[in-house]
C-alpha positions as CSV (number, residue, x, y, z in Angstrom):
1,X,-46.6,16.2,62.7
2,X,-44.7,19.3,60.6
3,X,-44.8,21.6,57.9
4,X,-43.3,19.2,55.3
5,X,-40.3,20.3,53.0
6,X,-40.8,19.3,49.9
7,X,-43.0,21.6,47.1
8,X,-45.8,19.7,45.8
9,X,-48.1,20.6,42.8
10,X,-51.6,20.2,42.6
11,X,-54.9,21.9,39.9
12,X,-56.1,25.0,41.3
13,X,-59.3,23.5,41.5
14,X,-57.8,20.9,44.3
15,X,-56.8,24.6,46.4
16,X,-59.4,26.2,48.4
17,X,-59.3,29.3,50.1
18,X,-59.6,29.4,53.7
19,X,-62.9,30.5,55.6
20,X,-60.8,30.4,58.7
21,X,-58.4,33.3,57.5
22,X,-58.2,36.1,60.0
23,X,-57.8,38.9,57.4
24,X,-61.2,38.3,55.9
25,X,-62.4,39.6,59.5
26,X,-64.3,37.6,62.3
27,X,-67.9,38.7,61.2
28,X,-66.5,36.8,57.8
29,X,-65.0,33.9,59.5
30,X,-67.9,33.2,61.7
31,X,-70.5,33.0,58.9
32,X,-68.2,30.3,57.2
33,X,-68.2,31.4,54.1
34,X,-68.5,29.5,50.4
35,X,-65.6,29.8,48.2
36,X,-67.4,32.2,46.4
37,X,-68.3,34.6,48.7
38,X,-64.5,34.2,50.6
39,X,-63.4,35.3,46.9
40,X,-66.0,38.4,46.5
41,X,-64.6,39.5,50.3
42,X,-60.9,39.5,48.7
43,X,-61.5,41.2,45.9
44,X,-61.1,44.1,48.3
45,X,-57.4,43.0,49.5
46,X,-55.8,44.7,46.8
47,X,-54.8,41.7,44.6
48,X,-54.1,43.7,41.6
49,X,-50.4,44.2,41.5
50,X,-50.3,40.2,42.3
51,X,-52.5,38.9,39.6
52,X,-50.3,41.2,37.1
53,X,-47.1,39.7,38.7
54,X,-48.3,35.9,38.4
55,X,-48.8,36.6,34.3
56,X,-45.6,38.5,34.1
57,X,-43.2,36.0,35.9
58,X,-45.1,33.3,36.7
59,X,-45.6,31.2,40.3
60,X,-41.8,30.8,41.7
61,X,-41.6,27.7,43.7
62,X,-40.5,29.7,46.6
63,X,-44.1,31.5,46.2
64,X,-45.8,28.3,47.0
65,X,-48.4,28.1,49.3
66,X,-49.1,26.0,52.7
67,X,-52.1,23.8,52.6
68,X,-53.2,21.1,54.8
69,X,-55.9,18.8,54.5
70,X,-59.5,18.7,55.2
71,X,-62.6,17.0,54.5
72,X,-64.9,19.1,52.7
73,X,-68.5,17.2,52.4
74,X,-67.1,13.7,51.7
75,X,-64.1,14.7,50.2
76,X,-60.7,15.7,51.3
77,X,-59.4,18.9,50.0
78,X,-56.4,20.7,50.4
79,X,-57.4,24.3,52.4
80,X,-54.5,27.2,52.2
81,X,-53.5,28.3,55.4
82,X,-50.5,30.9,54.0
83,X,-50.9,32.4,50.7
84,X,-54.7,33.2,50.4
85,X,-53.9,36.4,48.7
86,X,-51.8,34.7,45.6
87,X,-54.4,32.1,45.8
88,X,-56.8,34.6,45.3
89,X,-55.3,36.4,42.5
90,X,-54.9,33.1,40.5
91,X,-58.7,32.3,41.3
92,X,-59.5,35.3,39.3
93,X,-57.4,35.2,36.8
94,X,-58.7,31.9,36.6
95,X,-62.0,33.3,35.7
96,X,-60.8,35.9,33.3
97,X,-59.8,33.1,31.0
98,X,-63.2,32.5,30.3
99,X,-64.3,36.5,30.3
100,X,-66.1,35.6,33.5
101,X,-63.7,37.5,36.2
102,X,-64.9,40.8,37.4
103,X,-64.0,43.2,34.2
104,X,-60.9,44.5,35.5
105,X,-59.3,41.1,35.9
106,X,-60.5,40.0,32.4
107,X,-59.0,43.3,31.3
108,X,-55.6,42.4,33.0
109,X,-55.8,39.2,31.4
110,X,-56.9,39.9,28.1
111,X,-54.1,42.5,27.7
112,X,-51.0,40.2,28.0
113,X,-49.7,38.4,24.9
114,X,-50.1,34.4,24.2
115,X,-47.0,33.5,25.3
116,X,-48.2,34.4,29.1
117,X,-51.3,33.3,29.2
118,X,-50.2,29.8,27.8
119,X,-47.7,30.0,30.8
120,X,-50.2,31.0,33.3
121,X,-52.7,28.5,31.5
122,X,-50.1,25.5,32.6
123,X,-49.4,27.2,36.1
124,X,-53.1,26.4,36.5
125,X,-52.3,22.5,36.6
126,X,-49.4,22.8,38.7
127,X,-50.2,25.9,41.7
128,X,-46.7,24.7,44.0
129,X,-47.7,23.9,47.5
130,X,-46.2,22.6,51.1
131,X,-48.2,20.2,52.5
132,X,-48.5,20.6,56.6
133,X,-49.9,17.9,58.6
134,X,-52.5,20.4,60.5
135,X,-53.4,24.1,60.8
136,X,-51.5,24.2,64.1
137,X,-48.2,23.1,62.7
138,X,-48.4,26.8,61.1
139,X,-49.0,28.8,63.7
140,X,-45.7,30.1,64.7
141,X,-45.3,30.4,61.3
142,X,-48.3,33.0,60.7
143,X,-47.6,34.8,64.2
144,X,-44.1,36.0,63.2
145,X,-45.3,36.7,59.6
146,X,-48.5,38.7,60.0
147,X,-48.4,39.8,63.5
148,X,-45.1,41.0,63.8
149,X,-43.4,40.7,60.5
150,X,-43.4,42.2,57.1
151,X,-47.0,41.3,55.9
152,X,-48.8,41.9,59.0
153,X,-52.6,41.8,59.4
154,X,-55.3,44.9,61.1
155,X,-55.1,45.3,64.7
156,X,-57.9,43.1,65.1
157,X,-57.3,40.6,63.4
158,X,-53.6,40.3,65.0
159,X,-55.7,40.2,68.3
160,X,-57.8,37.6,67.3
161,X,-55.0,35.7,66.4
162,X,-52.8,35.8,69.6
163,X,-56.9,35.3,71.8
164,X,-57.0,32.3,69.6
165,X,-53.7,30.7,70.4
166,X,-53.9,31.2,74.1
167,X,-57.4,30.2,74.1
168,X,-56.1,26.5,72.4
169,X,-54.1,26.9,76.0
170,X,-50.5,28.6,75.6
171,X,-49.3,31.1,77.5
172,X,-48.2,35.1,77.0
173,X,-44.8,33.7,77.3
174,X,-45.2,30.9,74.8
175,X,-47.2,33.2,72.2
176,X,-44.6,35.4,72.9
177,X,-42.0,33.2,72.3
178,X,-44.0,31.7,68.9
179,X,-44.3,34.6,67.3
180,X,-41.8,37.2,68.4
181,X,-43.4,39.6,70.4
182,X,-43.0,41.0,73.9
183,X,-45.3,39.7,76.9
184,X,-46.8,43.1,77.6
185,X,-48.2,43.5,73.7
186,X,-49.3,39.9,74.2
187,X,-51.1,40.8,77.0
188,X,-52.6,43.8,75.8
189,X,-54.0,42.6,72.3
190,X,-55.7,39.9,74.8
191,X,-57.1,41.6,76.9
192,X,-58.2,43.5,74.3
193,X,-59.9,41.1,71.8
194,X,-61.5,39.5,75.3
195,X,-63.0,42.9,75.8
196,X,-64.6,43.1,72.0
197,X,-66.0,39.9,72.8
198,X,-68.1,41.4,76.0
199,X,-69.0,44.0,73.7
200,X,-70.6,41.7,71.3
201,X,-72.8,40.6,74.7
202,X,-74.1,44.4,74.9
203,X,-76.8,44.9,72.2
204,X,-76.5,48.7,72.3
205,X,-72.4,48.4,71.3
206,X,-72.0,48.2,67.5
207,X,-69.4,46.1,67.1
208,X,-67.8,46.5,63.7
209,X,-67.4,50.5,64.2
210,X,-65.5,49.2,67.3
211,X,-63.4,46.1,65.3
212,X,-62.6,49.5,62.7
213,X,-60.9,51.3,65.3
214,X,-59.5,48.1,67.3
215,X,-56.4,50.0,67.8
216,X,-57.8,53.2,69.1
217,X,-59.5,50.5,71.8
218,X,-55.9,49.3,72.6
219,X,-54.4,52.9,73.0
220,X,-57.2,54.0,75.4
221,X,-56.6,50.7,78.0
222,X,-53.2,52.0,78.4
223,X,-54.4,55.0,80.4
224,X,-55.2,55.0,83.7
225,X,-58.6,56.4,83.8
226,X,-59.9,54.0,81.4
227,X,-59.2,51.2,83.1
228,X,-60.4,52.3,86.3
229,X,-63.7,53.6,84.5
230,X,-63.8,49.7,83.0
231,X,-62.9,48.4,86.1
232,X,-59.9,46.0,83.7
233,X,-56.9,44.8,85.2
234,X,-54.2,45.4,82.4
235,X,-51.6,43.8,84.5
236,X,-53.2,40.1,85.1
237,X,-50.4,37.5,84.0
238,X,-52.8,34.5,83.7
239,X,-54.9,34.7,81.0
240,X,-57.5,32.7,82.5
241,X,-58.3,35.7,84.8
242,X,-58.9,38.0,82.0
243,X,-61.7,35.9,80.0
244,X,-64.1,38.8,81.2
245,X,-62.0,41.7,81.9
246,X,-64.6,43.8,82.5
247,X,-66.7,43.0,85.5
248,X,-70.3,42.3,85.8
249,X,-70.7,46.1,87.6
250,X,-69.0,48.2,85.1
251,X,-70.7,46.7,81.9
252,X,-73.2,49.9,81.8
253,X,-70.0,51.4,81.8
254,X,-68.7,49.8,79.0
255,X,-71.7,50.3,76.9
256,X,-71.2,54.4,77.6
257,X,-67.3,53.8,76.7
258,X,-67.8,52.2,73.6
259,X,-70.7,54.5,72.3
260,X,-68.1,58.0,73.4
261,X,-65.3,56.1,72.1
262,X,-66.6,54.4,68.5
263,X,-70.1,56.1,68.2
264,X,-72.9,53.7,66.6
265,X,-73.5,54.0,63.1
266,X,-76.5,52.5,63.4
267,X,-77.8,54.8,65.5
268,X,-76.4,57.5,63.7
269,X,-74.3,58.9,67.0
270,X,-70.7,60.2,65.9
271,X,-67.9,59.2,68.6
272,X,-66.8,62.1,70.5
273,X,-63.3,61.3,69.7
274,X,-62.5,62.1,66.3
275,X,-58.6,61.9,66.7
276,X,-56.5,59.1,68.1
277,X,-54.6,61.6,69.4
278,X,-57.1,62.6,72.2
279,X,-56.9,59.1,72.9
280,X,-54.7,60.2,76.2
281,X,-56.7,62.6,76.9
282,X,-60.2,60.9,77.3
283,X,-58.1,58.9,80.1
284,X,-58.1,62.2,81.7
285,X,-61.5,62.9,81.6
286,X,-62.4,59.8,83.0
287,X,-60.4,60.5,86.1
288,X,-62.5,63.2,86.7
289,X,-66.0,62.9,88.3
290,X,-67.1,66.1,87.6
291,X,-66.5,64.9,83.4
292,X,-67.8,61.6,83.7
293,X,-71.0,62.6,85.1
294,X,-71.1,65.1,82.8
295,X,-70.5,63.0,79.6
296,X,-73.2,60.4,81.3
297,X,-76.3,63.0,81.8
298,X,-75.5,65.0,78.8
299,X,-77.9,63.6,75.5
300,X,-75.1,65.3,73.0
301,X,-71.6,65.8,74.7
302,X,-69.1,67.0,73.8
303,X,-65.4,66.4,74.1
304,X,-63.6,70.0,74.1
305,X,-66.3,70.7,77.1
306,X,-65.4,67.5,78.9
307,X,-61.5,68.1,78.7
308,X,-61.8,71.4,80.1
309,X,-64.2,70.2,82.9
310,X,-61.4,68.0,84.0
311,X,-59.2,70.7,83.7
312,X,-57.6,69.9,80.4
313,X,-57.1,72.8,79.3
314,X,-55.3,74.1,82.6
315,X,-52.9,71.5,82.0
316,X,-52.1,72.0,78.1
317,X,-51.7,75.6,79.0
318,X,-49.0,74.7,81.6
319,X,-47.2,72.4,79.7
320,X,-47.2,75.2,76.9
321,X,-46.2,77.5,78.8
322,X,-43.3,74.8,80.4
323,X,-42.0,73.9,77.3
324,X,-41.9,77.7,75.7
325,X,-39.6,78.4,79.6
326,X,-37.4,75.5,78.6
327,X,-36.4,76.6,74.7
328,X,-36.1,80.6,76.2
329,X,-33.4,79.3,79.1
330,X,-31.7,77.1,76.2
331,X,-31.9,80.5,73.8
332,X,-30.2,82.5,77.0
333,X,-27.5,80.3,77.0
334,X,-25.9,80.8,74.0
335,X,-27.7,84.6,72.6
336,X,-25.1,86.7,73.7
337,X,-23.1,85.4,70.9
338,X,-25.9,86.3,68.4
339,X,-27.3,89.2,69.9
340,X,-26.9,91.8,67.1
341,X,-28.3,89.2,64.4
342,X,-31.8,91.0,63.1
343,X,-33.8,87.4,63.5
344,X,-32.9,86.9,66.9
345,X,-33.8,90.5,68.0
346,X,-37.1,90.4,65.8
347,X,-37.5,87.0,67.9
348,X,-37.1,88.9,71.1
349,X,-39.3,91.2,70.2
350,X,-42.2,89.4,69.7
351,X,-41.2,88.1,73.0
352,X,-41.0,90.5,75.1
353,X,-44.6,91.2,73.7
354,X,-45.9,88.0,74.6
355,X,-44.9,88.1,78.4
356,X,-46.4,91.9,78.2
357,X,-49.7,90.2,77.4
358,X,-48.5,87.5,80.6
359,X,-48.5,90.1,82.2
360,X,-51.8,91.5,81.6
361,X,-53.4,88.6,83.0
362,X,-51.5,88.0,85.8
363,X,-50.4,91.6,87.1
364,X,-49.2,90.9,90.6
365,X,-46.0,89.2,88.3
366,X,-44.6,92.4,87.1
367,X,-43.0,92.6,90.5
368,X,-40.6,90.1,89.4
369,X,-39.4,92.5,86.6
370,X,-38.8,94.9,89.0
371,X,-37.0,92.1,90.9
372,X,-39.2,91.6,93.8
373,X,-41.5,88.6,94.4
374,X,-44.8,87.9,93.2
375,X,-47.7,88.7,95.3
C-alpha cells in the first residue's frame, strides 16, 4: 500500500474533485457535496492565475495530481486527494469551451489564440495523475504540505486536519513526526478543533463566526485566565483525555466565552474583541472576578471597561512608564557626548516637562529632586 511512482493519464471526466477536502471547510465537507456545488465553493479559491497558467504552459507532468480510487454509485472513479485547486481550474476551463463557464473563465478562454486552446483541448484527454492505493497513504504527504509547508490551509482547517489523524488513532508525537510540526502546536490545534466541536453542542454559539476567527480561539487558550475560566487543560499529553476539554460545569461558561470572544451574527451581537491583539488581555480580565462578573451581568459590555476593572490599565501605565525609565537610563549613558546637539536638548526639554506633569500627580515625589525620599 503506497503512493505509486509512476504518472498516469486519464479524461478529465474520469477526475473528480474531492468532497472530503479540508479547504472547502467542514460545514462543506459534512454536507457531502456534488461535483457541482464542490466546484461553485472553489470558484472562491482564487483559481484565476492557475486557469491562465494551464492555457499558457500547459499541465507539467510534475503538476500532476494524486488520486486514489473510489466507488462512486456503482462505479469506480478516481477522487483527487492533492491538486483540487488545478483540478478545479481545468474543470472550468473545461466549461468555457463550450461558453458555459462562469463569464470570466469563458473570457480567459476565449482570449488566447488556437494554438493554446488546441493544446489545452488535448490536455483534456490526458490530466497526468499518481495513483495511491488509499487516502491514508497521503497523509504525511498533505500534513507537511498544507499544514506546515508552503501552500498551507486556514487555521481551521489545519486543525481539523491534525483532530482527524489522531482521531484515526496516532499520537502528538506521530502527527508530529508526519507532518513536521512541534508536539506543543499539535497539541494546541487539538485541543482546539475538540473545543469547536463542543461548541457545535451549544445552540446559542454560532459556529462559523467562531471557525472565521479559529486562530484568535487558539491565541486566547494560551493565557492563563482563559483556560481556568474554561476549566481546559492545555497541557494533557493523551489525546484521549482531551475529547471534551471543557467540562460538563464550565459549558455556560463557554457559551459566554464564545459569544465575548466571536459575537453571533445571527443574533446581531458584535464580539467585544475587535483586535487580536487584546487577545492577551481578555486573559487578564478573566482572572479577575470583579470583570467576569461584570462582563456576565452586564446586557451590552464592554471591553475598555472590563480591562480597567481588572486593573488593565494600571498595568499598561506601569509598563509605559517602565519601558520610557529603561530608554532615559540607556539615553544617560552615552548623552554627555551629545549634549550640545539641538535635538537632544529639544528632547530633554520636552522631558523635563513630562516628569513636571509626574509630578503634578504625584507631589510627595518632588522630594527626590531635592534628593530626599519620597513620602
Amino acid at each position: 500500500m503506497a503512493v505509486h511512482t509512476t504518472i498516469l493519464n486519464a479524461p478529465i471526466g474520469e477526475l473528480l474533485l474531492d468532497p472530503s477536502n479540508p479547504r472547502l471547510g467542514r460545514q462543506n465537507v459534512q454536507k457531502k457535496l456534488s461535483q457541482d456545488k464542490i466546484l461553485e465553493v472553489m470558484q472562491g479559491f482564487a483559481l484565476e492565475e492557475l486557469g491562465i497558467s494551464v492555457l499558457q504552459s500547459g499541465f507539467w507532468p510534475q503538476e500532476a495530481v494524486i488520486a486514489f480510487k473510489e466507488k462512486v454509485g456503482k462505479l469506480e472513479k478516481l477522487v483527487v486527494i492533492e491538486g483540487n485547486r488545478r483540478l478545479a481550474a481545468l474543470k472550468l476551463l473545461q466549461f468555457g469551451v463550450d461558453g458555459k463557464a462562469p463569464d470570466d473563465w469563458n473570457a480567459m478562454y476565449a482570449e488566447h489564440s488556437t494554438k493554446e486552446k488546441n493544446a489545452f483541448k488535448e490536455l483534456l484527454k490526458k490530466v497526468p495523475y499518481i495513483l495511491a492505493d488509499k487516502r491514508e497513504d497521503v497523509q504525511e504527504y498533505l500534513g507537511f504540505r498544507h499544514v506546515t509547508g508552503i501552500k498551507q490551509w486556514e487555521p481551521a482547517e489545519k486543525a481539523e486536519y491534525i483532530a482527524k489523524l489522531i482521531d484515526q488513532g496516532m499520537s502528538y508525537k506521530e502527527v508530529t513526526d508526519a507532518i513536521g510540526s512541534k508536539v506543543d502546536s499539535v497539541r494546541k490545534n487539538y485541543i482546539s478543533f475538540r473545543i469547536l466541536l463542543q461548541m457545535e453542542e451549544q445552540s446559542e454559539i454560532h459556529v462559523p463566526s467562531v471557525e472565521e476567527r479559529f486562530s484568535v480561539l487558539t491565541l486566547s487558550l494560551r493565557t492563563d485566565g482563559v483556560q481556568s475560566y474554561l476549566g481546559v487543560d492545555m497541557t494533557v499529553d493523551d489525546p484521549k483525555k482531551a475529547q471534551k476539554p471543557v467540562p460538563a460545569n464550565k459549558l455556560k461558561h463557554l457559551v459566554r466565552f464564545a459569544t465575548w470572544l466571536f459575537g453571533n451574527s445571527e443574533k446581531e451581537i458584535e464580539p467585544i474583541i475587535k483586535d487580536s491583539r487584546q487577545v492577551d488581555q481578555f486573559g487578564k480580565v478573566l482572572e479577575n472576578e470583579k470583570a467576569v462578573q461584570y462582563l456576565e451581568k452586564t446586557t451590552s459590555p464592554k471591553f475598555p471597561a472590563a480591562y480597567r476593572i481588572a486593573g488593565g490599565d494600571a498595568a499598561d501605565v506601569a509598563e509605559n512608564i517602565e519601558q520610557a525609565c529603561f530608554q532615559l537610563e540607556e539615553a544617560l549613558g552615552v548623552i554627555h557626548h551629545v549634549k550640545n546637539t539641538a535635538r537632544v536638548k529639544e528632547a530633554a526639554t520636552r522631558l523635563v516637562k513630562d516628569v513636571a506633569q509626574l509630578l503634578g500627580t504625584y507631589p510627595d515625589l518632588k522630594t527626590i529632586v531635592c534628593g530626599g525620599e519620597p513620602k
